[in-house]
C-alpha positions in Angstrom: 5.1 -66.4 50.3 5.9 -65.6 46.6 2.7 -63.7 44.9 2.2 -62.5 41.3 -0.9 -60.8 40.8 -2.0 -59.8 37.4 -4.7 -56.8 36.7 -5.9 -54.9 34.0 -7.3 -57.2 31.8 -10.7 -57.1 30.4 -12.8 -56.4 27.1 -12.0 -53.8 25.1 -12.8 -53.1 20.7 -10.0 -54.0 18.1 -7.3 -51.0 17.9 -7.9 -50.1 21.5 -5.3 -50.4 24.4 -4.9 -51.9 27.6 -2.1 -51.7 30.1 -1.6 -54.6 32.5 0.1 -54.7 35.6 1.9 -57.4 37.8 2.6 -56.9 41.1 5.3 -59.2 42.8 5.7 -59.6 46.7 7.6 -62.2 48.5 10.6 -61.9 46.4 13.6 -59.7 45.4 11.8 -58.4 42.6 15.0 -56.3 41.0 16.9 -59.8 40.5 14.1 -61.1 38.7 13.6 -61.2 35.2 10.1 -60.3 34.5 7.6 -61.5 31.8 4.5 -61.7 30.4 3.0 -64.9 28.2 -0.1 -65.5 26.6 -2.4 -68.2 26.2 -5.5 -68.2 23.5 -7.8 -71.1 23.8 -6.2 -74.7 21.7 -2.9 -72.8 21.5 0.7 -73.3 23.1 1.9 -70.7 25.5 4.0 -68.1 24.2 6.0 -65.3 25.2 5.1 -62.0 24.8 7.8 -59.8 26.1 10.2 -60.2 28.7 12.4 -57.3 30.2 15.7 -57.6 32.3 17.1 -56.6 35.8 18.8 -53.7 36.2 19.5 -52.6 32.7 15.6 -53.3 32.0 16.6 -54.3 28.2 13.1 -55.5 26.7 12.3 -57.9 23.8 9.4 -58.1 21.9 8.0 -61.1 20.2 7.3 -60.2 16.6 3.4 -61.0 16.2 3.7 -57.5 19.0 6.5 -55.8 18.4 5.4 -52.2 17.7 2.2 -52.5 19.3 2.8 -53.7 22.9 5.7 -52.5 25.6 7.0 -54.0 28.7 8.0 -52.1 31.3 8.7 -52.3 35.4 8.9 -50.3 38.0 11.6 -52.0 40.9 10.2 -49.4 43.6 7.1 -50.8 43.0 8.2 -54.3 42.5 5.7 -54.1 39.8 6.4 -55.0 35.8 3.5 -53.4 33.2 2.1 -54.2 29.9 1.3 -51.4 27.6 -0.8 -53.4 24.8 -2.2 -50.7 21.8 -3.6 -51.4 18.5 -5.1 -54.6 19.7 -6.5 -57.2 17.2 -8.5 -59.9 17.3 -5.4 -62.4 17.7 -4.6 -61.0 21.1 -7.1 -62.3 22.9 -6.0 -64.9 25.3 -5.0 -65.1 28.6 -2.0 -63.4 29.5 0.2 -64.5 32.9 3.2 -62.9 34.3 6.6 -64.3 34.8 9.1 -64.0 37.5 12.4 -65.7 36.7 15.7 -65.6 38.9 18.5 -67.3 36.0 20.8 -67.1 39.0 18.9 -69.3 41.4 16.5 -71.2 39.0 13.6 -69.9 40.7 10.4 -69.3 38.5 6.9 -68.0 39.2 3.7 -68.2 37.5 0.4 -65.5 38.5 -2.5 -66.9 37.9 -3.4 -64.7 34.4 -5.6 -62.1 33.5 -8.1 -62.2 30.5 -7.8 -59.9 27.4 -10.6 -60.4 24.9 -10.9 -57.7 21.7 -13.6 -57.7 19.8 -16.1 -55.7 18.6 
């Protein structure tokens, strides 16, 4: 069976950090690539970052960029999200991705919660 389980996410003040991790089992994870997307109540789901195979190249959507860093560890079959400076706006619920382009294969974990506030 394919699992992504998200942890790491909980309540923390506006400008803190938070680093969230995804760990993936059932699958080759180094021929995945690996992402994390968000979810706020009323809103679409939307892609935070998303980092490749095996030269791990990493994009950022904008509303982050500067603030939050994806990163995985293949060894670990595990993919992380380093969130600092957090506002207000980040709150949501924030899911990670598994997606083989070669195969057409995509998985979904079942989210973890991120609320900032003060």
């Amino acid at each position: 069976q394919v699992q992504l389980v998200e942890s790491g996410g909980g309540l923390v003040q506006p400008g803190g950090s938070l680093r969230l991790s995804c760990a993936a089992s059932g699958l080759a994870f180094s021929y995945y690539v690996m992402s994390w997307y968000r979810q706020a109540p009323g809103k679409e789901r939307e892609l935070v970052a998303a980092i490749t195979t095996t030269f791990e190249t990493t994009n950022v959507a904008d509303s982050v960029k500067g603030r939050f860093t994806i990163s995985r560890d293949n060894s670990k079959n595990t993919v992380y999200l380093q969130m600092n400076s957090l506002k207000s706006e980040d709150t949501a619920v924030y899911y990670c991705n598994a997606d083989s382009h070669y195969t057409g294969l995509i998985y979904w974990g079942q989210g973890t919660q991120v609320t900032v506030s003060s």
